[in-house]
N, C-alpha and C positions, 0 to 999 in steps of 0.2 A: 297390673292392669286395673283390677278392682279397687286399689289401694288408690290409685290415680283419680278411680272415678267418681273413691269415694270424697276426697278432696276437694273434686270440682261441686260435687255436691256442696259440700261444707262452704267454698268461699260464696257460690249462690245463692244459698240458703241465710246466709251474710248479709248479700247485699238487697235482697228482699226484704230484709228486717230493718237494714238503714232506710229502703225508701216507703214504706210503711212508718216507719218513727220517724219521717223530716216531717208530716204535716203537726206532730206534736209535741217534739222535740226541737227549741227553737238554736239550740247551736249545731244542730246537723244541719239547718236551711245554709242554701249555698253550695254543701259539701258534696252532693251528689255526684256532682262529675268524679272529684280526685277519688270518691268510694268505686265507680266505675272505671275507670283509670287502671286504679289497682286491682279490682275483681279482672278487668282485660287481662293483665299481664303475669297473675297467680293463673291463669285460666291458663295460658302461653306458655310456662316455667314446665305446667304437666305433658304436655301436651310434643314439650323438645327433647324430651325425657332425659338426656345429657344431663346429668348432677353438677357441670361445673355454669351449663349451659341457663338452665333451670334456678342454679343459683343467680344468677346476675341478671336473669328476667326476675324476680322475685324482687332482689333490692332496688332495680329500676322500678320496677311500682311503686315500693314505699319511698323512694327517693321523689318520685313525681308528683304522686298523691300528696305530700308533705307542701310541695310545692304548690301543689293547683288548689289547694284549704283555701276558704276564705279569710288570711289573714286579716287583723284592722290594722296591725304595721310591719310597714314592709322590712324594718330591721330585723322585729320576730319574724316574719319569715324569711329570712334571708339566714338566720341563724340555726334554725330549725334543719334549711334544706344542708347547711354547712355541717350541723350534728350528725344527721343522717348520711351524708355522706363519708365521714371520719367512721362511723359504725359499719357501715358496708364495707370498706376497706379493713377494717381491723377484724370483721366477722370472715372475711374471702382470705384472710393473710394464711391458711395454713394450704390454699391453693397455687401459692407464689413460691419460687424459689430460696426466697430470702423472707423467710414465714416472720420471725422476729423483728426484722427494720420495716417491714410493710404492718405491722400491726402498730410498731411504734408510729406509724407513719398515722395512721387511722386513728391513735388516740389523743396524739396532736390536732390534726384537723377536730376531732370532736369538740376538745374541750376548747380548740379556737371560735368553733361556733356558739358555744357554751357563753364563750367571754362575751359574747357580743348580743346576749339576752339584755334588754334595760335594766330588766331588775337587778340582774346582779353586776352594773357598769361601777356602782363604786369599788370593788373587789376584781376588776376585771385582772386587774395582777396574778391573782392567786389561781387562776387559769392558765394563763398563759407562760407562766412560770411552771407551774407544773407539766403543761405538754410539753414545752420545750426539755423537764426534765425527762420525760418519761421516754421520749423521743433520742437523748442522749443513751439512755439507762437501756433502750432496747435496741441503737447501733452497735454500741458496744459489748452486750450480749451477742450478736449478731458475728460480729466477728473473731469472738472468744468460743463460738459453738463450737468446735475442731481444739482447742486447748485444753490444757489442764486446769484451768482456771475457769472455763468455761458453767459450772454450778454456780460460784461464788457471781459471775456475772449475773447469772439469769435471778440470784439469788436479792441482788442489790436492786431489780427492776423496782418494785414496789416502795423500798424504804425512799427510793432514789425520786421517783414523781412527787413520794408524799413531801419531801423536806423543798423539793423543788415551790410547789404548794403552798407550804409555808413561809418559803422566800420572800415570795409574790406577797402573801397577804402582810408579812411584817412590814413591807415596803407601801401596801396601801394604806398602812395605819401609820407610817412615819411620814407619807409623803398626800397621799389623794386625800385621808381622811382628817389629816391634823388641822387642817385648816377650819372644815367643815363638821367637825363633830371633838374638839379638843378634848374633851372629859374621857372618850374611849378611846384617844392611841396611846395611853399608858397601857391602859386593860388590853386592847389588841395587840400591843409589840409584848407584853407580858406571856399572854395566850400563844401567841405563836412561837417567841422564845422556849419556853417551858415545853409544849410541844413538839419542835424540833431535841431538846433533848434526850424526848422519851422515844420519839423516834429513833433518834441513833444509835441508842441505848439497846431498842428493839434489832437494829440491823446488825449490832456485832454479834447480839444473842444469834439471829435467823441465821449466821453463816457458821455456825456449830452446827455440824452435818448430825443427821438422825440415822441412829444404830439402825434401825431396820425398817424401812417406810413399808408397813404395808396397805391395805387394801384396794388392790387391784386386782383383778384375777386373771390368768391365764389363755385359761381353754384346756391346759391341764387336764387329766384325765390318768394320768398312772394306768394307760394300757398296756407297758410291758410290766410291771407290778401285778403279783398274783398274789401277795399277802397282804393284809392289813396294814400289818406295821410297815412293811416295805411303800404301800401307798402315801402314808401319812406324813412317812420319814423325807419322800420324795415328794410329795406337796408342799413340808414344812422349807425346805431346801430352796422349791423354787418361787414360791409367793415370800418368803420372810430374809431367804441368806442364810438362815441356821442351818449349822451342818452338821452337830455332834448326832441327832440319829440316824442321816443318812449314811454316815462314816460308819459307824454301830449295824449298821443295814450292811451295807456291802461288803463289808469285814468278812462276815457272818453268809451273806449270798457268792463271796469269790473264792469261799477257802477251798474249795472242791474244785472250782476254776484252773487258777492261778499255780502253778506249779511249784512256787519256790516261796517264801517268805519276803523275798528281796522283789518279787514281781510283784505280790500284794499289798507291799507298801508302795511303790511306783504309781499303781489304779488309785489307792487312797488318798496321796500326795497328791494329787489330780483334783481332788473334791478338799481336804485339809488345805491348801495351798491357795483356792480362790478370796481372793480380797474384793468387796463388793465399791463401786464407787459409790463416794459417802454423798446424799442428796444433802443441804441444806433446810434447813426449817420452815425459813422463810422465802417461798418461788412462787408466784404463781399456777394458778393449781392445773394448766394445761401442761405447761413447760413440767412441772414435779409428775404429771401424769406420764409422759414419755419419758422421761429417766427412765422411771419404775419399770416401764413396759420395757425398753432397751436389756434393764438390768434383769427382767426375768427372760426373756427371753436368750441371754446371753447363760442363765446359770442353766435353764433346758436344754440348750445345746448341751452342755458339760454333761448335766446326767447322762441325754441319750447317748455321748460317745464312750460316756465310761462302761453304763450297761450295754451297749451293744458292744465292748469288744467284750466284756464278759460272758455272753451271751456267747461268741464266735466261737469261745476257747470251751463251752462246756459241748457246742456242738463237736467237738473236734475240729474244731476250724485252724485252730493257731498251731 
């Protein structure tokens, strides 16, 4: 509640400061509406308290206020409001079903509105090549999520927009620009050549998976863990994948357990036995974020079922 109110404060306190600086600041004259516009609809966002709800009064602000600027041409704004809505789409994509093809979806429209800035109309290629690559590169991800191939997809997102990219621009240095700037479509179809190589070069390295991705953390807390080392061995396990101390740990916490040599290596085999899936190098760092989170959360199950049945059999349970 506070947090909310403190908010509404803040965009207030905002828009107080825009209409205070329009009498002296001459590229705010004009702007006041779309600054009200959007203070209305941040004011709205808090106020529906819904997070998905609140999200999308939020990007209708900045989507409108974009809109209601006193542009001087209407291309630039027409391009702007296009930007901004390719970013509202690709920023809401992890509220949609199909989180990957709606973001590729978002970063197509952006960089379509992108292309259709003046300034950058003799490159407009290298735009629109690129969303269209990035837009393939996250269908197809899309549909390999459920696969075993599914990293290597998510992994190819980025090399796959950048070469798209460079498509485009070798194309407006062979084709828009050669006419109108002759001296630099060697330099340019050079620039882009050479770049695409290092590209590609970078993409087969990025799908050489990484032995242990860490830094992510948990919530972990080694509350069935009453030792030190047992805490560490069992943090090291579930943040990294390495298993030789936890193996060394529960060896050492089951042999009083475990009745028989032939059961103690069963529980062991349990923890020796997990093979981690291998991330990629090169992903995205949402998409590499939920791996990692998947992957720890799937090695926490493992502890907690090995140490709880361990746990059963010292109570007398088993």
């Amino acid at each position: 509640m506070y947090e909310r109110l403190g908010r509404v404060a803040a965009y207030t306190g905002g828009l107080a400061i825009v209409y205070v600086a329009i009498e002296h600041v001459s590229i705010l004259e004009g702007a006041l509406r779309a600054f009200i516009v959007l203070w209305l609809l941040l004011v709205l966002s808090e106020m529906a308290g819904g997070h998905e709800t609140g999200s999308i009064l939020r990007w209708m602000g900045v989507i409108l206020a974009v809109a209601l600027l006193p542009w001087k041409s209407f291309r630039l704004q027409t391009a702007a409001v296009v930007a901004v809505i390719g970013a509202a789409v690709a920023g809401n994509a992890a509220r949609t079903g199909v989180e990957r093809l709606a973001r590729g979806v978002g970063v197509a429209v952006l960089l379509l509105g992108v292309s259709t800035v003046p300034a950058v109309a003799a490159v407009k290629e290298t735009f629109l090549y690129a969303g269209a690559a990035f837009l393939g590169a996250y269908t197809v991800a899309e549909y390999a999520k459920s696969r075993g191939w599914g990293p290597k997809a998510d992994a190819s997102i980025i090399p796959a927009g950048v070469l798209g990219g460079l498509a485009g621009l070798y194309l407006d240095f062979s084709v828009r620009l050669m006419s109108e700037y002759p001296s630099l479509a060697f330099y340019g179809r050079w620039l882009a050549l050479t770049g695409a190589t290092v590209v590609a070069a970078a993409w087969a390295y990025a799908l050489i998976p990484e032995e242990h991705p860490v830094g992510i953390t948990s919530g972990w807390n080694g509350s069935r863990i009453t030792s030190t080392w047992g805490e560490e061995a069992v943090r090291e396990f579930v943040l990294t994948g390495r298993k030789t101390d936890l193996v060394s740990y529960i060896a050492y916490y089951g042999r009083d357990a475990l009745p028989t040599r032939e059961e103690l290596k069963r529980v062991l085999s349990r923890i020796e036995d997990y093979s981690e899936t291998r991330i990629p190098k090169l992903m995205p760092r949402w998409l590499k974020r939920r791996y990692v989170l998947k992957e720890v959360e799937r090695r926490k199950k493992l502890v907690e079922e090995v140490l709880g049945e361990i746990d059963l059999l010292l109570k007398g349970g088993g």
